[in-house]
TITIDREN-306350 format. One record per residue: residue number from 1; residue in three letters; chain; z negated, x negated, y of N, C-alpha, C in turn. Coordinates in pm, whole numbers. Layout:
N
+-----+--------+--------+--------+--------+--------+--------+--------+--------+--------+--------+--------+
| num | residu | chaine |    nzz |    nxx |    nyy |   cazz |   caxx |   cayy |    czz |    cxx |    cyy |
+-----+--------+--------+--------+--------+--------+--------+--------+--------+--------+--------+--------+
| NUM |    ALA |      A |      Z |      X |      Y |      Z |      X |      Y |      Z |      X |      Y |
...
+-----+--------+--------+--------+--------+--------+--------+--------+--------+--------+--------+--------+
***
This chain:
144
+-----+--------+--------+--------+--------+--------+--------+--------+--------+--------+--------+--------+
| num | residu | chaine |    nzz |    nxx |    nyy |   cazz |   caxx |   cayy |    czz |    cxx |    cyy |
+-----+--------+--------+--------+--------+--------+--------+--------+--------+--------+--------+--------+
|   1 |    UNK |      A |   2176 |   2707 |   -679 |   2041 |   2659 |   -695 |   1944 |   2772 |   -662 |
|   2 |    UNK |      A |   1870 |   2781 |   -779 |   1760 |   2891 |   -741 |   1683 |   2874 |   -669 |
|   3 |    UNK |      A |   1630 |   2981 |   -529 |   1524 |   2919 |   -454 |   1351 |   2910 |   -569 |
|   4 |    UNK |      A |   1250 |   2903 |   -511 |   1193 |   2915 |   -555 |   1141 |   2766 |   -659 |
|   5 |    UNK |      A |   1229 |   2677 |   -676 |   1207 |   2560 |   -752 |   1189 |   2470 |   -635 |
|   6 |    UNK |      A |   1128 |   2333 |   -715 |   1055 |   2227 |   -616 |   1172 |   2080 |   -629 |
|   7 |    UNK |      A |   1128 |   2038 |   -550 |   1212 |   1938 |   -496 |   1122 |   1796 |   -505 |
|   8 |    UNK |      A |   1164 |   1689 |   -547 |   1073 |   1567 |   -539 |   1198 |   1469 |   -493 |
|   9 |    UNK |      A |   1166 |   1397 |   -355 |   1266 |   1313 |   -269 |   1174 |   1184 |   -330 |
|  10 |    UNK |      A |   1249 |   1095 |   -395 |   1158 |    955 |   -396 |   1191 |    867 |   -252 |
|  11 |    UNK |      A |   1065 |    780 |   -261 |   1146 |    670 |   -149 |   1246 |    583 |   -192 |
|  12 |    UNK |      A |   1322 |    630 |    -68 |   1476 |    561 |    -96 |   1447 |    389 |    -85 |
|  13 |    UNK |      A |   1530 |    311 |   -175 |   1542 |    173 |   -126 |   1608 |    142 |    -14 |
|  14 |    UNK |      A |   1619 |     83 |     38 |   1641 |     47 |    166 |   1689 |   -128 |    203 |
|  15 |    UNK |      A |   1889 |    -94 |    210 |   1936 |   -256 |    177 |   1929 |   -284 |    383 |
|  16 |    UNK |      A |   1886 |   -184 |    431 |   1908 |   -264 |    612 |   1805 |   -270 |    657 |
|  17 |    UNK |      A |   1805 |   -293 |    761 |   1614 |   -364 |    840 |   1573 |   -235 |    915 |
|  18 |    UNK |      A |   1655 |   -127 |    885 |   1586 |    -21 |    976 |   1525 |     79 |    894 |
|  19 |    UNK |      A |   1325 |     20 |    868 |   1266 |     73 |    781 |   1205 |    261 |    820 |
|  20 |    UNK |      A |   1246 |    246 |    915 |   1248 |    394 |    966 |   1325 |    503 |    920 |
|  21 |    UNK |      A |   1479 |    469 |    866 |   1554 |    545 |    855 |   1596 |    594 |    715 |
|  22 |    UNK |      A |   1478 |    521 |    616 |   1473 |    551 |    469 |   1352 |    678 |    481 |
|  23 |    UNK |      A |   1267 |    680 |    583 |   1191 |    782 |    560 |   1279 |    932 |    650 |
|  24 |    UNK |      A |   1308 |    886 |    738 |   1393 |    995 |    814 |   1496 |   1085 |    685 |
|  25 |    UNK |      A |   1550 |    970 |    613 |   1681 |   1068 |    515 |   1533 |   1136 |    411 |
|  26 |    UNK |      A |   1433 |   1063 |    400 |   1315 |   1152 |    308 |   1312 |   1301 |    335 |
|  27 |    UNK |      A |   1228 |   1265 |    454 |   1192 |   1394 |    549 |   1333 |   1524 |    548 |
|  28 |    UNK |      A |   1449 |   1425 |    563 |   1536 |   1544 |    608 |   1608 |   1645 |    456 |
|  29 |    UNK |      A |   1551 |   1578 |    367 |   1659 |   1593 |    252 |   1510 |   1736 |    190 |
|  30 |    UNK |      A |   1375 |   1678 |    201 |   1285 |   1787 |    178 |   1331 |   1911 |    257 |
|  31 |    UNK |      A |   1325 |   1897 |    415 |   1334 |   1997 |    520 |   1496 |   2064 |    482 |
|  32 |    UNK |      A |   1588 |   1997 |    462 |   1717 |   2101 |    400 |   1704 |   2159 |    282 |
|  33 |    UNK |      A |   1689 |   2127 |    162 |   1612 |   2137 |     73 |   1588 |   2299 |    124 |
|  34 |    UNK |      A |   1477 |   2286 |    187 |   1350 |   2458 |    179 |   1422 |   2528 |    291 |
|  35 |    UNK |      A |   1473 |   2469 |    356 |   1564 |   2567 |    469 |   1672 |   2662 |    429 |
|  36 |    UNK |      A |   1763 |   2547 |    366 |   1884 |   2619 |    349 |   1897 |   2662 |    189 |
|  37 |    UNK |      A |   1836 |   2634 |    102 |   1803 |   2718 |    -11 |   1662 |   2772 |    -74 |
|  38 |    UNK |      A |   1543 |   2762 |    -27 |   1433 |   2761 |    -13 |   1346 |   2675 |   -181 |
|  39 |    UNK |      A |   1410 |   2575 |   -124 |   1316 |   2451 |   -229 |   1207 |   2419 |   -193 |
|  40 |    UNK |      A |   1138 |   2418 |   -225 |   1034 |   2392 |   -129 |    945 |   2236 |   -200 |
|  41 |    UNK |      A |    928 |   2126 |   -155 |    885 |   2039 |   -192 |    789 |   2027 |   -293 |
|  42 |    UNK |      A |    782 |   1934 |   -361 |    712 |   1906 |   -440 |    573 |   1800 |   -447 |
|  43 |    UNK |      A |    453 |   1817 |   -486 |    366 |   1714 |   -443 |    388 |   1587 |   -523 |
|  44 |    UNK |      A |    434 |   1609 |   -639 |    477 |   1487 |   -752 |    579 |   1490 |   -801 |
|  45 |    UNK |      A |    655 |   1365 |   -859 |    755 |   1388 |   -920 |    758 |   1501 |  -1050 |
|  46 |    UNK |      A |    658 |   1468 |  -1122 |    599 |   1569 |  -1240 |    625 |   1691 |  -1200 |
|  47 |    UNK |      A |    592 |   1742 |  -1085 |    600 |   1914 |   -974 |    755 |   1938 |   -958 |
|  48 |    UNK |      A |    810 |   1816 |   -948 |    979 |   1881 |   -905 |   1052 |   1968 |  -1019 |
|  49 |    UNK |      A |   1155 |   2030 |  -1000 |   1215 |   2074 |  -1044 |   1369 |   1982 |  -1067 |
|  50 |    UNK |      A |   1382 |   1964 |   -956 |   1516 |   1842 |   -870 |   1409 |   1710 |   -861 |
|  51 |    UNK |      A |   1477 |   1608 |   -847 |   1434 |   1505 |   -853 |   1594 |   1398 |   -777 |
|  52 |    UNK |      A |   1503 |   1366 |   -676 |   1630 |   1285 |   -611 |   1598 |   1153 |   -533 |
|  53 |    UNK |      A |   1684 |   1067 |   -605 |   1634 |    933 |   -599 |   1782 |    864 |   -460 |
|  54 |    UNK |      A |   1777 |    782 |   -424 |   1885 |    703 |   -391 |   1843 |    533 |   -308 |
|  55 |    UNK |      A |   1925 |    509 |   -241 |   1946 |    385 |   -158 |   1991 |    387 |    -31 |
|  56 |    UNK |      A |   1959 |    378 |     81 |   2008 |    407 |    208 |   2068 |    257 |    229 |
|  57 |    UNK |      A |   2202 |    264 |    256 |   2307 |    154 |    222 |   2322 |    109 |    332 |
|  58 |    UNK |      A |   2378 |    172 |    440 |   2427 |    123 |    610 |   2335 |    241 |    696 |
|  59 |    UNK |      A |   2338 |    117 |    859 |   2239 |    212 |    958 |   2318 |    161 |   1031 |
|  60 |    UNK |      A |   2412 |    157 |   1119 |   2457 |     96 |   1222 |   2512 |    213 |   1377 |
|  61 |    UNK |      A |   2489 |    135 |   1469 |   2525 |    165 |   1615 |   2631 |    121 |   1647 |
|  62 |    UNK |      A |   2784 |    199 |   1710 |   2842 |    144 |   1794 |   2907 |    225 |   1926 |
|  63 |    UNK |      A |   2943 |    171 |   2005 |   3048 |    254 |   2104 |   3106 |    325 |   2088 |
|  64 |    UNK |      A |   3090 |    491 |   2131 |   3173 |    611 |   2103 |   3246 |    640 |   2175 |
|  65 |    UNK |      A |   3210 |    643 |   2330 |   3276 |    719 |   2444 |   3293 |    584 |   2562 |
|  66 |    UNK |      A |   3312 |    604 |   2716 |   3327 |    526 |   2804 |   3348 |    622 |   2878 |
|  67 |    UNK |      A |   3300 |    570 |   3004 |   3334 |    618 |   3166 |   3463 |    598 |   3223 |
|  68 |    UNK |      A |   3521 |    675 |   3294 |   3635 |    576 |   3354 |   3648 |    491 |   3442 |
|  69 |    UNK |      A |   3462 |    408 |   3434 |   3559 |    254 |   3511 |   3500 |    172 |   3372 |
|  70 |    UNK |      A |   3501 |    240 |   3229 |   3489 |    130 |   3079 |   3358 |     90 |   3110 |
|  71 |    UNK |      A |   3288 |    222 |   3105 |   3139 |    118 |   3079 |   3070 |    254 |   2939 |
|  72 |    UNK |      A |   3015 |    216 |   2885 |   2963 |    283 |   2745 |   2862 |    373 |   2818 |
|  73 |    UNK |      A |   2943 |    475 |   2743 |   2851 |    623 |   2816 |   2799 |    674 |   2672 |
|  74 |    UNK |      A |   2848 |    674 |   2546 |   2761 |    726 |   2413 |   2783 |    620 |   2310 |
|  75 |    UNK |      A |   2663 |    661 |   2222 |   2650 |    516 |   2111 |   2677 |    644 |   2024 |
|  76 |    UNK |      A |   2732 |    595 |   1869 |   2725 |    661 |   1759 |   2646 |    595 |   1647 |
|  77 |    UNK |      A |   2564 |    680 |   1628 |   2497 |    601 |   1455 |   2519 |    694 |   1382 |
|  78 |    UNK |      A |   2574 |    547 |   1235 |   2630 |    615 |   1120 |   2495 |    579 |   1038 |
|  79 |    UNK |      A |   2487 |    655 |    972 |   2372 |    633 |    849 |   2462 |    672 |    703 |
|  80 |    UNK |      A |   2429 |    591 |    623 |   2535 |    625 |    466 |   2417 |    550 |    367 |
|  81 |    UNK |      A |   2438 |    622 |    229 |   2383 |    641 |    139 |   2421 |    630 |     16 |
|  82 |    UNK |      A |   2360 |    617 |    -92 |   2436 |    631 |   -220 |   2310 |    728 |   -313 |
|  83 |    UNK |      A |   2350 |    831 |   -349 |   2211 |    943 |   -383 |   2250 |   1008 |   -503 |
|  84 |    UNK |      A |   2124 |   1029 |   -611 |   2153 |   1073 |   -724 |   2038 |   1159 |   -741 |
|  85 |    UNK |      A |   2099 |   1292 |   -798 |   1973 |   1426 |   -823 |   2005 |   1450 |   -920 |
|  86 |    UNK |      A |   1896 |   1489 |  -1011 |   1838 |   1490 |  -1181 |   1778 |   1612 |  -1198 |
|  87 |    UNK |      A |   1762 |   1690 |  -1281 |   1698 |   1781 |  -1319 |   1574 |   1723 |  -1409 |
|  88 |    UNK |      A |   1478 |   1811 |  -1372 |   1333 |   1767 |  -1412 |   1347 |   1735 |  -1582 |
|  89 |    UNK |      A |   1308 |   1608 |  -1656 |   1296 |   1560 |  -1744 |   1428 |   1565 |  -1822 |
|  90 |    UNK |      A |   1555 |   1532 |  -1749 |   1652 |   1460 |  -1755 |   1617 |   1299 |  -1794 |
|  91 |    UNK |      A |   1687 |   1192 |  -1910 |   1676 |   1073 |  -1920 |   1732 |   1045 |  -1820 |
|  92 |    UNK |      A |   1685 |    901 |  -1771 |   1739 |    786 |  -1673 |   1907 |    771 |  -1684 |
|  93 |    UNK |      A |   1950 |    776 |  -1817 |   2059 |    758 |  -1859 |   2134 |    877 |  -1869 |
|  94 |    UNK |      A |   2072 |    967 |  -1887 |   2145 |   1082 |  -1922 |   2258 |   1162 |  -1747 |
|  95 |    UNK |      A |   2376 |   1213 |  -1809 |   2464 |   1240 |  -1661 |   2348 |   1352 |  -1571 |
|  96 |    UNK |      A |   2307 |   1302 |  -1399 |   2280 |   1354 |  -1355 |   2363 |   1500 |  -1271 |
|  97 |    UNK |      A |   2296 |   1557 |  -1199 |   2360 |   1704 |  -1162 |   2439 |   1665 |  -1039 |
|  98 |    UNK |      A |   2401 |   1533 |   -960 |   2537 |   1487 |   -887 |   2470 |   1325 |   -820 |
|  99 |    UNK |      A |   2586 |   1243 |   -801 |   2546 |   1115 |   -784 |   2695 |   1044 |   -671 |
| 100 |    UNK |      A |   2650 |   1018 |   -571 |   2777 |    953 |   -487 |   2723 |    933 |   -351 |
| 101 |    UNK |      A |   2813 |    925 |   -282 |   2780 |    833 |   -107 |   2817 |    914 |    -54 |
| 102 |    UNK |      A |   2741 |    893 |     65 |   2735 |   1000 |    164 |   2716 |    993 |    305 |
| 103 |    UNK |      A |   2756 |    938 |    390 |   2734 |    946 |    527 |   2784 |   1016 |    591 |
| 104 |    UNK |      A |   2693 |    996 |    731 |   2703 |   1074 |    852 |   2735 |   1032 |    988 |
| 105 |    UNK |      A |   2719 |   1062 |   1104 |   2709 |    976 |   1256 |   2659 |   1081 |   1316 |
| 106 |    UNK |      A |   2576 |   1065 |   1421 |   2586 |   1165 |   1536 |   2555 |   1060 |   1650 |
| 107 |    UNK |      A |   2638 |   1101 |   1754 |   2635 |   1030 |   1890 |   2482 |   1087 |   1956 |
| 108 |    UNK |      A |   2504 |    996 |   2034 |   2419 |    957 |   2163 |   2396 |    940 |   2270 |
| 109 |    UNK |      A |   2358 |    970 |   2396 |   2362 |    889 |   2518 |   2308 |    785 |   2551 |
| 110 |    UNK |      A |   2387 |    687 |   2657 |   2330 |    581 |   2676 |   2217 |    655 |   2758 |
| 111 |    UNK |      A |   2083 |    558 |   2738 |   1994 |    549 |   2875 |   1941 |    468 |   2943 |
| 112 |    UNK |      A |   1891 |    447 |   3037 |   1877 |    386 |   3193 |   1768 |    257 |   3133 |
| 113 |    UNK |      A |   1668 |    323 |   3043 |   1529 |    233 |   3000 |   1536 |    185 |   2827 |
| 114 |    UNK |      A |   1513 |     76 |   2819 |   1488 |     77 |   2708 |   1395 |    190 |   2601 |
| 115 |    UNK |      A |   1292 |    222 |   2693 |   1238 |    330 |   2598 |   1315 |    502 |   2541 |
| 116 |    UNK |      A |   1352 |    505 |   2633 |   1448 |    634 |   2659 |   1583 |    586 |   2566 |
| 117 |    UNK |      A |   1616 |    482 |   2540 |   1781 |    460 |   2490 |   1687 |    455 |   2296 |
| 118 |    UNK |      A |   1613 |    397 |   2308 |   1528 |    426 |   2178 |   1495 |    559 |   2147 |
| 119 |    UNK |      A |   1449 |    599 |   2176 |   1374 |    768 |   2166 |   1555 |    853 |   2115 |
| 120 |    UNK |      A |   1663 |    829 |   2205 |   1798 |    868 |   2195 |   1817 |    848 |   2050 |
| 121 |    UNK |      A |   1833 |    706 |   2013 |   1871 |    657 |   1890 |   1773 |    722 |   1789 |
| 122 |    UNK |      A |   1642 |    741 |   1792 |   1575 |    800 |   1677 |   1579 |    958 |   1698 |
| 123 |    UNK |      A |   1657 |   1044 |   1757 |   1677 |   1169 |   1792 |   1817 |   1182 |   1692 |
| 124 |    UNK |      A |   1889 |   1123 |   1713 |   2002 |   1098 |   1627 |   2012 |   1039 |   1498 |
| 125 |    UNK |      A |   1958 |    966 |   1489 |   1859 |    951 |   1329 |   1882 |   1041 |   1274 |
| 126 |    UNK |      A |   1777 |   1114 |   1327 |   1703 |   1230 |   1298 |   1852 |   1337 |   1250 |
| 127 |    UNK |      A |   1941 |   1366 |   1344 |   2037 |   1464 |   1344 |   2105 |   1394 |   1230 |
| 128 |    UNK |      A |   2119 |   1253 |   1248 |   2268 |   1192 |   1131 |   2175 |   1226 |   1007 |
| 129 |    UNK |      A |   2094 |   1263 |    972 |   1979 |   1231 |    813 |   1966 |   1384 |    809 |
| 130 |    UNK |      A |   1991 |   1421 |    870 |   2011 |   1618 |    862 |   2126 |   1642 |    832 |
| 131 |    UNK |      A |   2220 |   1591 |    840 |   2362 |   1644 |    842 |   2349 |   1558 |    715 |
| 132 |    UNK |      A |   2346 |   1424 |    645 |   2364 |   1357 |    549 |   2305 |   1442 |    460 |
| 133 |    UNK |      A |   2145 |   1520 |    464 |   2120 |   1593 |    337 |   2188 |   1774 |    337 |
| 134 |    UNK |      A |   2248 |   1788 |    433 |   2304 |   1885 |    420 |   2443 |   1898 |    312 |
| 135 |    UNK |      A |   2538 |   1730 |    300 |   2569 |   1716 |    239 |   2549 |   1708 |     93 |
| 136 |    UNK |      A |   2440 |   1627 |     80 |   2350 |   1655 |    -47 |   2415 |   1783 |   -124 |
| 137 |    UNK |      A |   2341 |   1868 |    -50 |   2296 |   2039 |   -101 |   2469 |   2072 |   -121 |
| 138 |    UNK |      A |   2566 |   2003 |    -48 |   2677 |   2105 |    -53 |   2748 |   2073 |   -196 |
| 139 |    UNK |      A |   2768 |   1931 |   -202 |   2805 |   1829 |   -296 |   2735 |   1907 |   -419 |
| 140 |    UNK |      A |   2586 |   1875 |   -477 |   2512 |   1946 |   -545 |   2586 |   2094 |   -560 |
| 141 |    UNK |      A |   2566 |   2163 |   -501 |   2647 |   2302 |   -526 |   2764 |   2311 |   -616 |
| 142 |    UNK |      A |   2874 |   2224 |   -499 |   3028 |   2210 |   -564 |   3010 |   2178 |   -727 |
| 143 |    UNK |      A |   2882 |   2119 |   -786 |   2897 |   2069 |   -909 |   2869 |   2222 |  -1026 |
| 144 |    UNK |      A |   2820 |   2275 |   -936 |   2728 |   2442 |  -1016 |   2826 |   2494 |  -1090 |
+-----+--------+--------+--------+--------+--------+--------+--------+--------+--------+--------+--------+
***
């Protein structure tokens, strides 16, 4: 992928109640995008070069680790996806440049406060929706 071309992330649909984490895979898929090949976003779809649409499918939390007297010392959230990237004025129908599922997890620590065990979980968000569009870009590649 040539740097220098633009990138247009649509908003993802979103089949779980965590309306936060359709903008997080947004954000992260622009920010890998211009990092690791220097795409650099686009203000409109019309502006992109890439064009990447998808559905953020699963958001879920569970038990990763334990203490040894079994009490939950890290949470893991998985975030997974189903994502398809188009080249600019590609048909709807026509085969895109790559299309499939994709998730991630990154753990967590438990914490003491509810506010703090929140702030944890959207820190990891954050990391699982970085690592998910990193996939993106690699997937995308493998197709070149």
């Amino acid at each position: 992928m040539p740097s220098g071309q633009k990138v247009w992330v649509a908003y993802f649909q979103n089949t779980t109640v965590y309306p936060a984490a359709s903008v997080a895979l947004k954000r992260a898929l622009f920010d890998q995008f211009s990092a690791l090949r220097g795409i650099v976003p686009a203000a409109t779809p019309a502006e992109g070069d890439l064009l990447v649409e998808g559905t953020l499918t699963g958001y879920g939390a569970g038990n990763a680790s334990y203490t040894a007297t079994d009490i939950v010392k890290e949470y893991r959230l998985t975030v997974s996806a189903q994502i398809t990237v188009r080249r600019k004025g590609d048909e709807k129908n026509a085969k895109p440049l790559w299309k499939g599922s994709v998730s991630a997890w990154q753990d967590y620590p438990v914490a003491t406060t509810i506010e703090l065990q929140r702030s944890n979980e959207d820190a990891a968000l954050l990391a699982a929706s970085r690592k998910l569009a990193q996939q993106v870009i690699w997937n995308l590649e493998q197709g070149y």
